[in-house]
KETI-320497 format. One line per 5 residues: their letters; for each residue x, y, z negated of C-alpha. Coordinates in pm, whole numbers, plus 50000, padded with zeros to 5 digits. Example, Ala and Ser with C-alpha at 12.3 -4.5 7.8 and 13.67 -1.06 7.14 Angstrom:
as> 51230:49550:49220 | 51367:49894:49286
END
This chain:
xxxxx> 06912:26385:15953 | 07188:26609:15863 | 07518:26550:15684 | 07719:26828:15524 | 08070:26876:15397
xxxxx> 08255:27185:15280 | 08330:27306:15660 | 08167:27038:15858 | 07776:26921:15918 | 07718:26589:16107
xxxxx> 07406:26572:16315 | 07271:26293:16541 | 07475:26353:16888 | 07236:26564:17143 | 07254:26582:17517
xxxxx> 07344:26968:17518 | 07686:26869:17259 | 07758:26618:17529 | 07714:26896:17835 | 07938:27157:17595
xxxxx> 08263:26875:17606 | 08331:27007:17954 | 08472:27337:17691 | 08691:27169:17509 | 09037:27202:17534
xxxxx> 09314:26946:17656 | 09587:26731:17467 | 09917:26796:17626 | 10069:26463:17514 | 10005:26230:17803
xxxxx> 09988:25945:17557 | 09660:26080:17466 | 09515:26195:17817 | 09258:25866:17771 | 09100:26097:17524
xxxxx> 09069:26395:17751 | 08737:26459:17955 | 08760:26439:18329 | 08594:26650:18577 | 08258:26518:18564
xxxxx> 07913:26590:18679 | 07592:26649:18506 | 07442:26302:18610 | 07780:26166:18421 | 07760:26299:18139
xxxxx> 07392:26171:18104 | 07467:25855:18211 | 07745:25850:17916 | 07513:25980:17670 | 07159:25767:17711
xxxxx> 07476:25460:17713 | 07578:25590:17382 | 07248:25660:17210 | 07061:25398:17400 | 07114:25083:17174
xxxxx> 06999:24975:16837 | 07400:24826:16774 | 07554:25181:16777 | 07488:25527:16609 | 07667:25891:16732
xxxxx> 07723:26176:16597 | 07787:26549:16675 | 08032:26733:16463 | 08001:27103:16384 | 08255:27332:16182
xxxxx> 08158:27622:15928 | 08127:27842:16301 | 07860:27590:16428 | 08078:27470:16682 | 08086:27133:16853
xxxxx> 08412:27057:16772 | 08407:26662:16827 | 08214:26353:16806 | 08207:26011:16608 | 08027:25727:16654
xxxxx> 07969:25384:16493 | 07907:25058:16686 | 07895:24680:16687 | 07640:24741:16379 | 07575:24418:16131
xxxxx> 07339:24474:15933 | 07359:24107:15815 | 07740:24169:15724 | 07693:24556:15665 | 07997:24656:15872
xxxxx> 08063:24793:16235 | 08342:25013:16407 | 08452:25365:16371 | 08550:25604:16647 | 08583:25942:16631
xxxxx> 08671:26198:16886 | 08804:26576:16839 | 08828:26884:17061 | 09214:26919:17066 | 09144:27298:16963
xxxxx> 09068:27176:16665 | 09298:26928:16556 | 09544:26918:16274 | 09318:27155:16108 | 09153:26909:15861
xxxxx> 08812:26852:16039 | 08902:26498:16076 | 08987:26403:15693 | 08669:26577:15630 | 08414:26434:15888
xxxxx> 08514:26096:15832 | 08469:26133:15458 | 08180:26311:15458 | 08022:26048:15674 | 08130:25732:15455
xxxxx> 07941:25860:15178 | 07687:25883:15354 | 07761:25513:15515 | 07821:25339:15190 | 07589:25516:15001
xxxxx> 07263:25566:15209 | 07295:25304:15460 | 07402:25056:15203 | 07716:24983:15447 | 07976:24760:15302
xxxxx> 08290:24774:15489 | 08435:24981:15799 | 08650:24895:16084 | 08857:25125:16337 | 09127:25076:16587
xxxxx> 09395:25324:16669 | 09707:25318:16883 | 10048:25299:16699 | 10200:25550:16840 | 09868:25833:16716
xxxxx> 10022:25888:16406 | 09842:26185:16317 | 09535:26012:16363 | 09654:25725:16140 | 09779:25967:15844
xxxxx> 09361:26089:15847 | 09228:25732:15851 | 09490:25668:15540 | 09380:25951:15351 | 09034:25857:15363
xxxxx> 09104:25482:15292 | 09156:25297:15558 | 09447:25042:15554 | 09617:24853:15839 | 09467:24480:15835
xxxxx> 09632:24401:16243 | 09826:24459:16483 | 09777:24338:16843 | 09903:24464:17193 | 09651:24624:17456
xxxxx> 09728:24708:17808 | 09856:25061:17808 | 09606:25304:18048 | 09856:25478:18184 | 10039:25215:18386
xxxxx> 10233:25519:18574 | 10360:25646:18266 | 10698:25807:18266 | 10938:25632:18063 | 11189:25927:18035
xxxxx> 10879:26186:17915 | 10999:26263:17549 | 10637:26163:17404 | 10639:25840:17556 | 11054:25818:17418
xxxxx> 10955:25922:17081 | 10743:25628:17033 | 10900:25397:17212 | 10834:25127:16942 | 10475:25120:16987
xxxxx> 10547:24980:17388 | 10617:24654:17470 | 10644:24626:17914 | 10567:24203:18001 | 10543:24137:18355
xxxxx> 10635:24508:18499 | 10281:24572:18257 | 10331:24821:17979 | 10140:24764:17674 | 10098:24956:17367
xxxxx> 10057:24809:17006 | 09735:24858:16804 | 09640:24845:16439 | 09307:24792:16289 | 09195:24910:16039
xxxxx> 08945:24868:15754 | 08801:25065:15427 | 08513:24886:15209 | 08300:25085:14971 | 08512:24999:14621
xxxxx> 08817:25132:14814 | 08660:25451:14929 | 08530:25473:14598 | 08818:25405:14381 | 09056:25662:14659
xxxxx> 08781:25941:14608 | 08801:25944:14223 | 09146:25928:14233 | 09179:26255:14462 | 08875:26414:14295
xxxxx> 08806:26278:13976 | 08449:26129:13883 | 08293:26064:14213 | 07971:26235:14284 | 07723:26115:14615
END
């Protein structure tokens, strides 16, 4: 199976993409260290991977750009087929962020989800305060349905640091516990339909 956009091709994830993450750069922001890949050993990262592939409820990908790089990784899970839904994450190299990989994975994949899985609807969370991340899942269709608080990971985190100031909004501290807000978020199949005619004119899958 292979899925290809302008830049990008999507492939099923392999072992060897999983072994090539220890390359990838790191995000600066400490709000997003969670998303940054510790120092970890070879039985690690195949103990993440067969945990990843190893279930008929979830699906992941490898992402390559027009170089044939492994630039990131998405992933669906909590698959219904009964409902035809499930949830959306998606990972990047922080080399290769802000460069329009995202937009383009993600809507390169839900053609393929809606359209040759027969998928009907798709669900992601994403922190409040990643608002580049939520500007990529807007232009491909998603929508804010929820907002809910999760403990924060960072329970150290330095309140005076001018990333964590800068989004002070998305923090709410209850019982000397910090906890950030998140939104979910959900695009159906008329939505991504109707969003890619309007950006592209008549639709073609």
């Amino acid at each position: 199976m292979e899925i290809r956009g302008e830049r990008v091709k999507i492939l099923p994830l392999k072992l060897e993409d999983a072994y090539y993450m220890r390359r990838w750069g790191v995000h600066k922001n400490p709000l997003l260290y969670d998303y940054n890949l510790p120092s970890v050993t070879d039985e690690e990262i195949e103990e993440w991977y067969y945990y990843k592939t190893g279930s008929r409820d979830r699906k992941y990908y490898s992402i390559f750009n027009e170089e044939n790089r492994f630039i990131g990784y998405m992933g669906i899970k909590n698959i219904r087929k009964l409902w035809r839904d499930a949830v959306l994450g998606i990972v990047f190299d922080p080399n290769y962020v802000n460069k329009g990989y995202g937009t383009e994975a993600i809507t390169t994949y839900l053609k393929y989800y809606f359209f040759q899985m027969g998928m009907k609807r798709l669900f992601l969370e994403v922190a409040q305060f990643n608002k580049r991340a939520i500007r990529c899942y807007e232009k491909c269709g998603f929508r804010i349905i929820d907002r809910y608080l999760r403990e924060f990971f960072d329970q150290n985190i330095d309140f005076n640091n001018p990333y964590f100031n800068q989004e002070r909004s998305a923090f709410v501290i209850i019982d000397r516990k910090v906890y950030n807000y998140v939104y979910k978020m959900k695009v159906d199949r008329k939505a991504f339909f109707k969003i890619q005619e309007e950006l592209n004119g008549k639709f073609k899958y």
